[in-house]
N, C-alpha and C positions, 0 to 999 in steps of 0.2 A: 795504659792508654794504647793499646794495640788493634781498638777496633772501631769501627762507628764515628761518629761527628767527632769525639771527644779527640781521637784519634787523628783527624783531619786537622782539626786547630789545633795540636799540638805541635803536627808538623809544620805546618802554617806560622807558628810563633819562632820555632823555633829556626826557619829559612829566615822569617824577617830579624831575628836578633844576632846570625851570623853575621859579622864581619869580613871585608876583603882579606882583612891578613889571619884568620879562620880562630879568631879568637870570638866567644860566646855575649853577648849583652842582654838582658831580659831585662831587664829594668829594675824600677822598685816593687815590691809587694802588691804597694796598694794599685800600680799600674797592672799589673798581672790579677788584682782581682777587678778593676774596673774591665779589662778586656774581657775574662772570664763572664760575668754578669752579661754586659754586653752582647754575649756570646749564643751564652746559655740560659739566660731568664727570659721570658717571654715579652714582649712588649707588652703584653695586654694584662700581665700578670698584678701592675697596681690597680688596674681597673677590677681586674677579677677578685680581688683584694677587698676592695671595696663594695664589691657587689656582695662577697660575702658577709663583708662587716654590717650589711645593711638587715641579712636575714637570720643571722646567727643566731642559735637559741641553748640554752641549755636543758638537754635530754633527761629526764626523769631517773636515770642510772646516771647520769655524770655529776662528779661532784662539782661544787663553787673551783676548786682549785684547778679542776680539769678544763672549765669552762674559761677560766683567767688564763691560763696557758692559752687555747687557741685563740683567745679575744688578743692579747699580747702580739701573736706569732702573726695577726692578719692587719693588726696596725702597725706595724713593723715595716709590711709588706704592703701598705697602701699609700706612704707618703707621706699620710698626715703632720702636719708638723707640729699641731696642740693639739695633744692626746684628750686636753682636757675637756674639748669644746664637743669631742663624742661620749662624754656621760651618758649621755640618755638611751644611745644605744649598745651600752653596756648594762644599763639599766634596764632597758626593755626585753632585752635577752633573756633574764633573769628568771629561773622560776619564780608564780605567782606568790608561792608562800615565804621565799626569800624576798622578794619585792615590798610581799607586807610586813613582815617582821622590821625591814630598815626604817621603813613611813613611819612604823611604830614606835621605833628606838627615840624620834626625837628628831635631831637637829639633820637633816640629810647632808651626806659628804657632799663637795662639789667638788673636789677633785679626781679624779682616774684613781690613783693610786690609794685614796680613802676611801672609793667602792672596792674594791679587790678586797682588801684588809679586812673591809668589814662584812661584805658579801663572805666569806672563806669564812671568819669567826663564826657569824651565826650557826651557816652552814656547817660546819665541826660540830658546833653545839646542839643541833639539834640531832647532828646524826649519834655525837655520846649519847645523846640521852634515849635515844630509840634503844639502841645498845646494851644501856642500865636496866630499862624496862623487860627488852626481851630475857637479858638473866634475870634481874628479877624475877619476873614471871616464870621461865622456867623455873625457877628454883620454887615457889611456891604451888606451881602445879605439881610437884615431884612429891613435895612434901605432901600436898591434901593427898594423893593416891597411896601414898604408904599411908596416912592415917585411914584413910577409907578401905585400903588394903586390909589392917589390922581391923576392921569394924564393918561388917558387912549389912548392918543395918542403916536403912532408910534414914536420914536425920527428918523431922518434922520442926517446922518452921512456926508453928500456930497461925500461919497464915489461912484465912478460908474467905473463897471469893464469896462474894457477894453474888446469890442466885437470884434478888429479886429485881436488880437491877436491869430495865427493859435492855432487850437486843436489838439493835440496827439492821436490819434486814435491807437484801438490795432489791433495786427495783423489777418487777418484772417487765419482759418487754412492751408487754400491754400499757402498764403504768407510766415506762417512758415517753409511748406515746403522746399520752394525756399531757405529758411537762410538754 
């Protein structure tokens, strides 16, 4: 603390906690971080707290997990004192396809702490599963190119379209007219 504000209430604390007979008093802890807060948190920073908590959304790259850490880190930071009565806007937050998956599950949490849990499980599970599929798939596209590798003919399928089936043709401009 040798420069800037931080610097200034340092010294600041530390003239007021000297004593006449030059012996040192700071207090207790919790008094040194209530001053500190005091000090250095913004006044407006539960309202901006709040303002955030209002639009907070979870980003299409962010997991469930990442999303509960800053949902956590800005009701912390606004005061609130029943986490649980803002459900909805941890709820609304939510990616759509997380949102649906929980309406789907059944019974809905109403607790704060039984969205987090279950918002995060889905979300894990859907991303293993993405996961499984992408090796999966690679691993079976690897495999058809070495068999296609080793066999350079055309496979036929006995599929043959149907050629007498009329065509859909689009309209001419002329003909739009006329609709």
């Amino acid at each position: 603390m040798d420069e800037g504000e931080a610097a200034s209430w340092a010294l600041g604390k530390h003239v007021q906690a000297e004593k006449k007979d030059g012996s040192v008093e700071y207090g207790t802890y919790k008094d040194f971080i209530s001053d500190f807060e005091k000090s250095f948190i913004s006044v407006d920073d539960q309202n901006r707290a709040r303002t955030e908590l209002e639009n907070i959304t979870q980003t299409e790259n962010m997991t469930v997990d990442q999303y509960n850490t800053n949902f956590k880190a800005l009701m912390a930071r606004s005061g609130y004192s029943d986490p649980d009565e803002h459900c909805h806007k941890y709820k609304n937050g939510l990616r759509a396809g997380i949102q649906l998956n929980i309406a789907q599950s059944g019974n809905l949490p109403t607790k704060l702490e039984d969205w987090y849990i279950r918002a995060s499980s889905i979300d894990n599970a859907v991303r293993d599963s993405r996961e499984n599929l992408k090796s999966r798939n690679a691993g079976s596209t690897k495999k058809f190119n070495q068999q296609a590798g080793n066999n350079n003919q055309v496979r036929r399928t006995g599929f043959t379209p149907n050629t007498n089936t009329p065509r859909i043709a689009k309209l001419t401009p002329a003909e739009r007219e006329k609709c």
